[in-house]
C-alpha positions in Angstrom: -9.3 9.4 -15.1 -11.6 11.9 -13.7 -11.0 14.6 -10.7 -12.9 15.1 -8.5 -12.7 17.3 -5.2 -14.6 16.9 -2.2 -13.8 19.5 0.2 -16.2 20.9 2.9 -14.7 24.2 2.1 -13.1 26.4 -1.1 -10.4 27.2 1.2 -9.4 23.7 2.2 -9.6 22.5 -1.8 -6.8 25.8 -2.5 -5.0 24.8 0.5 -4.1 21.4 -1.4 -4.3 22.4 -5.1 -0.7 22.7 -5.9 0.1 19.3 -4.3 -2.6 17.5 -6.2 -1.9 19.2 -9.4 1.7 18.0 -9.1 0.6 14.6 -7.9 -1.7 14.4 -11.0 1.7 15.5 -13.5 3.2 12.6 -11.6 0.3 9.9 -12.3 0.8 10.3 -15.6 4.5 9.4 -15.5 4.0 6.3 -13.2 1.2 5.3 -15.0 3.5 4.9 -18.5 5.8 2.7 -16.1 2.8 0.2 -15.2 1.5 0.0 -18.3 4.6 -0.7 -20.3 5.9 -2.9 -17.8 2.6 -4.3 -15.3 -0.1 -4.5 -18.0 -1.9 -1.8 -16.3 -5.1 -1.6 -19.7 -7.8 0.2 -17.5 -7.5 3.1 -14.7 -9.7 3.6 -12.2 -12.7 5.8 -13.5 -11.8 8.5 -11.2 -9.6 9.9 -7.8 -11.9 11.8 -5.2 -9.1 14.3 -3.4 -10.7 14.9 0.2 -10.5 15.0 3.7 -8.8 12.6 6.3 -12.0 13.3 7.9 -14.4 12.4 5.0 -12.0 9.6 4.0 -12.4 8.0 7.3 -15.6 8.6 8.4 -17.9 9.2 4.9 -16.2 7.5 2.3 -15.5 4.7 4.3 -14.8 3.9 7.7 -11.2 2.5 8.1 -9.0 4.7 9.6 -6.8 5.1 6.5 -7.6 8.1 3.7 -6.3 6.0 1.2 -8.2 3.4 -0.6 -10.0 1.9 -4.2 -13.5 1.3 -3.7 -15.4 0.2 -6.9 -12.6 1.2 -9.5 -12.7 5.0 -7.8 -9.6 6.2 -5.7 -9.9 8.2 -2.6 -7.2 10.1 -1.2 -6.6 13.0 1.3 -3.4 14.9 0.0 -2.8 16.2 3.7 0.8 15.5 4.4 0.6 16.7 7.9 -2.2 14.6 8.9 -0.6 11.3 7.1 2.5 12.1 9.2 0.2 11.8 12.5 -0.9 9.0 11.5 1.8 7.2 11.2 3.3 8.3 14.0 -0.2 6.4 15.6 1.1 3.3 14.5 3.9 3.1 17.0 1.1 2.5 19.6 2.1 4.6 22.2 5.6 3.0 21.5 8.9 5.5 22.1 11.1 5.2 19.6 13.0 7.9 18.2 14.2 7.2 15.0 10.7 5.7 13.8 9.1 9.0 15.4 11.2 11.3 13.2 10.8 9.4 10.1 7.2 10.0 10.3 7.4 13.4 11.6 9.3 14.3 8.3 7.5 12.2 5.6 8.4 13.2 2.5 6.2 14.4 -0.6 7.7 11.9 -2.4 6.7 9.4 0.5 3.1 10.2 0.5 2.8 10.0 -3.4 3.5 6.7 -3.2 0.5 6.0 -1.7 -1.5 7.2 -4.8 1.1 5.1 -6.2 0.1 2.1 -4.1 -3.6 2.5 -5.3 -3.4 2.8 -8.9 -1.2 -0.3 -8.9 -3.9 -2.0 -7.8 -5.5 -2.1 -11.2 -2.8 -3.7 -13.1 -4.3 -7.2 -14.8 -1.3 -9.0 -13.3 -3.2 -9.4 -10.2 -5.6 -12.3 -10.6 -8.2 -11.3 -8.0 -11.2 -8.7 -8.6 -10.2 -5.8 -6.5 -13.8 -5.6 -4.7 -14.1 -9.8 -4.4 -13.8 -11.2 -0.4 -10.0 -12.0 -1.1 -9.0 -14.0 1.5 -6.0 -16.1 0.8 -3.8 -13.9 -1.3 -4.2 -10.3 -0.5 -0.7 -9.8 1.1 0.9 -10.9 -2.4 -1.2 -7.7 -4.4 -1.1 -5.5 -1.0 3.0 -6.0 -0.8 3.6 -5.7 -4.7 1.6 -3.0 -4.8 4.2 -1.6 -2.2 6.8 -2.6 -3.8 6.6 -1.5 -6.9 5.5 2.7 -6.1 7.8 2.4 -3.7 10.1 1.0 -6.2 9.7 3.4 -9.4 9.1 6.5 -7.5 11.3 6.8 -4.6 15.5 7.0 -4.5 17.0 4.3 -3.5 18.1 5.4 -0.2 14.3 6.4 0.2 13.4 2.9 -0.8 15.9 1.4 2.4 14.8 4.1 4.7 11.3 3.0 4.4 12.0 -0.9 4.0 14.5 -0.5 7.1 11.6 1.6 9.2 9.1 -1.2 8.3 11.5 -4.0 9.2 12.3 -2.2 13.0 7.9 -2.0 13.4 7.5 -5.6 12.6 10.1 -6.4 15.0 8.2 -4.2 17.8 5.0 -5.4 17.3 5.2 -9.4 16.0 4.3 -10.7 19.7 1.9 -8.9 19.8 0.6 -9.2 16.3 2.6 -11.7 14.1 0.7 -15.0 15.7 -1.6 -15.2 12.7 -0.6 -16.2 9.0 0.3 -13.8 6.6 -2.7 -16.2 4.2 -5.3 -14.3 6.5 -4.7 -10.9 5.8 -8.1 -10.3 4.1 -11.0 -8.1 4.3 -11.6 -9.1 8.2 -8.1 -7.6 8.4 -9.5 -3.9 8.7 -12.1 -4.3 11.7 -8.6 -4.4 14.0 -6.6 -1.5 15.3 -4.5 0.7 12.8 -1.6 -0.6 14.1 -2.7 -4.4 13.5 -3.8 -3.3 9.9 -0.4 -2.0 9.0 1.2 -4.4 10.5 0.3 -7.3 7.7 1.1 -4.1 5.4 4.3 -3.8 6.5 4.8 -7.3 6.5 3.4 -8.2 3.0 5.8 -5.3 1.4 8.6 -7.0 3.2 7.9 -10.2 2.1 7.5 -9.1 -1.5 11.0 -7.1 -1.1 12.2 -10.7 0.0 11.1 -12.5 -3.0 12.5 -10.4 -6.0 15.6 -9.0 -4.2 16.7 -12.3 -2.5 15.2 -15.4 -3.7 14.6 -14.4 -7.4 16.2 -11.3 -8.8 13.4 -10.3 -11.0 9.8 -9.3 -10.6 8.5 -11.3 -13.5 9.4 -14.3 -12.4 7.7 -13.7 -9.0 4.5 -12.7 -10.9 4.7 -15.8 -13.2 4.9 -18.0 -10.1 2.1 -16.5 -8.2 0.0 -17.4 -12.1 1.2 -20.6 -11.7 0.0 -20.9 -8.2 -3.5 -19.2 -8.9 -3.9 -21.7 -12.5 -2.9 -25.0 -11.1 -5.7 -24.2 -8.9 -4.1 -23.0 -5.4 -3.1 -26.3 -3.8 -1.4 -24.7 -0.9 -1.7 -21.1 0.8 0.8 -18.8 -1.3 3.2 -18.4 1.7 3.6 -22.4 1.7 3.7 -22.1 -2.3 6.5 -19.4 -2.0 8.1 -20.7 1.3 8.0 -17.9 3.3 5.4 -19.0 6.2 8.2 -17.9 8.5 9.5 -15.4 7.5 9.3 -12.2 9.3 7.9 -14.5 12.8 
């Protein structure tokens, strides 16, 4: 997988060159895990480490500097920036505990974001990545979540995060949780961050849901989402794995 830097300045590339050069010593260990484990055969050709500002606003114009486009990653490595950001999601929202999660975001917590997008090319998935996927993205989105989230953190960073995510859906489900979970698709992103990570949160919760409570075993929930996609997707995949109500 190449590098590649894309930095306005030298300065702002040697601000961030120990972070990404300990990010890149972890890629190769979570990479061994997916592809002993998630059939992950081909990486993405390359990462592009940048900017929030050039990953929102050049390479792409969502408001999150994190994302695959065409089998390249791009991904600002600014922790401080990521924490402001998520901090954005609570709306305008006081909440304490939520607030000082964000505000001290871990290392650990933002390389599992990286995580999150190399997962993304394991073969398990059954959808081109850069296809108009529009009735199973939550399934790839959450498990994609799941499993960085899974194999990187500890597991009492794994609840912390899970138990975070299950307090924001609660906040914002009036507001946002009217629409099926079968509809988070590409459409998803022209909304406000907050109504973009709000399917996030509640695909990865979902997913949690499904191999911690109802089956016990990630390979059976991706040999039923196969089954699913081959008998030729007869129902939505929340009806399939009867969770259209969970999380409303």
């Amino acid at each position: 997988m190449k590098q590649i830097y894309a930095f306005e300045t030298k300065e702002e590339y040697e601000k961030y060159q120990n972070l990404i050069e300990r990010f890149n010593e972890r890629i190769k260990e979570y990479q061994l895990i997916l592809e002993k484990n998630f059939e992950l055969k081909n990486l993405p050709k390359a990462i592009v480490w940048t900017s929030e500002e050039l990953a929102t606003t050049v390479f792409s114009n969502i408001p999150i500097p994190a994302f695959t486009n065409k089998d390249i990653i791009y991904f600002s490595p600014d922790l401080s920036k990521w924490r402001s950001l998520f901090i954005k999601q609570l709306d305008g929202i006081k909440n304490d505990k939520i607030e000082k999660f964000y505000a001290n975001m871990s290392e650990n917590q933002l390389f599992t974001i990286v995580g999150h997008e190399i997962t993304h090319h394991s073969e398990l998935f059954v959808d081109e990545f850069d296809d108009e996927r529009e009735d199973s993205i939550w399934f790839e989105e959450g498990m994609c979540d799941y499993l960085s989230r899974k194999f990187i953190l500890s597991e009492r960073e794994f609840n912390e995060i899970a138990n975070v995510e299950i307090e924001l859906v609660d906040l914002f489900k009036d507001k946002y949780g009217s629409h099926s979970l079968d509809d988070f698709g590409n459409a998803s992103y022209q909304g406000s961050l907050t109504s973009i990570m709000f399917d996030y949160w509640r695909s990865f919760l979902t997913v949690k849901y499904l191999v911690e409570e109802k089956a016990y075993d990630i390979g059976h929930i991706f040999k039923e989402y196969h089954i699913w996609h081959n008998e030729g997707r007869k129902k939505s995949l929340t009806e399939f794995f009867e969770v259209e109500t969970l999380f409303k």
